[in-house]
C-alpha positions as CSV (number, residue, x, y, z in Angstrom):
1,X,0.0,0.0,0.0
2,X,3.2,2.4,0.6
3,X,3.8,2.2,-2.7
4,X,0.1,2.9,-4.1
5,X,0.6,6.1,-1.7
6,X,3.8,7.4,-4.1
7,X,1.2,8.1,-6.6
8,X,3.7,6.8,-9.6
9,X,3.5,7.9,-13.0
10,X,6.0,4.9,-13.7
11,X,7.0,2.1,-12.1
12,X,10.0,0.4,-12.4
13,X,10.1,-3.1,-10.4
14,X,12.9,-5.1,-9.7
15,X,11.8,-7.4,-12.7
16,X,9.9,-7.0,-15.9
17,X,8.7,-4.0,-17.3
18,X,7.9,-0.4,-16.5
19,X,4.0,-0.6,-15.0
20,X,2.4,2.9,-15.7
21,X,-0.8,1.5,-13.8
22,X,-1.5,0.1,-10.7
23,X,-2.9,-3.3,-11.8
24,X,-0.1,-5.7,-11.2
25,X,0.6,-4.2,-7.5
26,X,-3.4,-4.5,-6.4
27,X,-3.2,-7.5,-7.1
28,X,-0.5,-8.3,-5.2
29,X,-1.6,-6.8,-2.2
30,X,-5.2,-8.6,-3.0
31,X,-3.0,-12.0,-2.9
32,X,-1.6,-10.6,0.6
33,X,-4.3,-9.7,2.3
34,X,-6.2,-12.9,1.3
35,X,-3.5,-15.3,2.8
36,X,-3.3,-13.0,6.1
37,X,-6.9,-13.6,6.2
38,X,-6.6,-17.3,5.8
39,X,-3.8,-17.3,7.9
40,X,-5.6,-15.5,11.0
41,X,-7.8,-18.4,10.8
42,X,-4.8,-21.0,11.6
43,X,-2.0,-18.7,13.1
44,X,-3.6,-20.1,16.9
45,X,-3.3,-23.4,16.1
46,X,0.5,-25.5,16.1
47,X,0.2,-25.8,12.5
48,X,3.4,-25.9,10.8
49,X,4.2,-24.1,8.1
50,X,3.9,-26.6,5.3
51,X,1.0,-27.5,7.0
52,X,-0.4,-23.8,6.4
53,X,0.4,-24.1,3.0
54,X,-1.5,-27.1,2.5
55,X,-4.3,-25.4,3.9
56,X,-4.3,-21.8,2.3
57,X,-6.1,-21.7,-1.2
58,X,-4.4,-19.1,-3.2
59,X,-6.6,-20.8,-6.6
60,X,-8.0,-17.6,-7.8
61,X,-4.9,-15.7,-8.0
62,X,-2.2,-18.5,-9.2
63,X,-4.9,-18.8,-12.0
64,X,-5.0,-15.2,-12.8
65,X,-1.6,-14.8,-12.4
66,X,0.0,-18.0,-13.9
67,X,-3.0,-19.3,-16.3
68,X,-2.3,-23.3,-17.5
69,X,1.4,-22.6,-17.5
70,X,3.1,-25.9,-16.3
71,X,6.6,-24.0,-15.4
72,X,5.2,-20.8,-14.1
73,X,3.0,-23.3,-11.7
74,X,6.2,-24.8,-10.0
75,X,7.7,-20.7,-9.7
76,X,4.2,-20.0,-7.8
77,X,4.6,-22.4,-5.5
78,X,8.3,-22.2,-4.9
79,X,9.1,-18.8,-4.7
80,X,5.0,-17.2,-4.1
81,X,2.9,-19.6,-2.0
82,X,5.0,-21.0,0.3
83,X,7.8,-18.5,1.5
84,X,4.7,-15.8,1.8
85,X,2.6,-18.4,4.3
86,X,5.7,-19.0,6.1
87,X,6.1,-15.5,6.4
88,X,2.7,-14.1,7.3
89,X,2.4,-17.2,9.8
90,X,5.3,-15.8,11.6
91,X,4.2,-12.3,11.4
92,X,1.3,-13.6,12.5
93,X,2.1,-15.7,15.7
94,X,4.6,-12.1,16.2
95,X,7.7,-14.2,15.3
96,X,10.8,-13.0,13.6
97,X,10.6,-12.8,9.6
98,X,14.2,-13.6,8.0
99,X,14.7,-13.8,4.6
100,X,15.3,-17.2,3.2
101,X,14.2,-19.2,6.1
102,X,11.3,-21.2,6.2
């Protein structure tokens, strides 16, 4: 949301192209908000976080995002789904967030 708040006439992400719209990053914060949803719902229980990845349906956006695509299906899940239900888990249970940890 910080970033909506710059107001950009151009964006340049660390990958890709220039977005001059704010399309690609509402729906990235859509995608966040609906796994801290989901992960409000579990975050009390001693789920693990593979197991809250199991359990968290990110459907909608993988298919919007990645369509049928076979390779982008295993970057979703590798570098998307996973680290960012690990992550809001521990923000969640108000643990420590490291990068590249599980």
């Amino acid at each position: 949301k910080q970033i909506l708040a710059l107001d950009f006439a151009v964006l340049a992400p660390g990958h890709g192209s220039a977005m001059r719209d704010t399309g690609y990053v509402d729906r990235l914060i859509a995608m966040l908000t609906d796994v801290r949803t989901q992960i409000d719902l579990l975050s009390h229980t001693t789920i693990d976080a593979a197991g809250a990845a199991e359990r968290v349906n990110q459907d909608a956006a993988r298919k919007a995002l990645i369509g049928d695509d076979p390779w982008l299906e295993i970057w979703f899940k590798s570098y998307w789904h996973a680290p960012i239900v690990s992550s809001a888990l521990r923000e969640a249970r108000g643990e420590e967030i490291r990068q590249g940890s599980n």
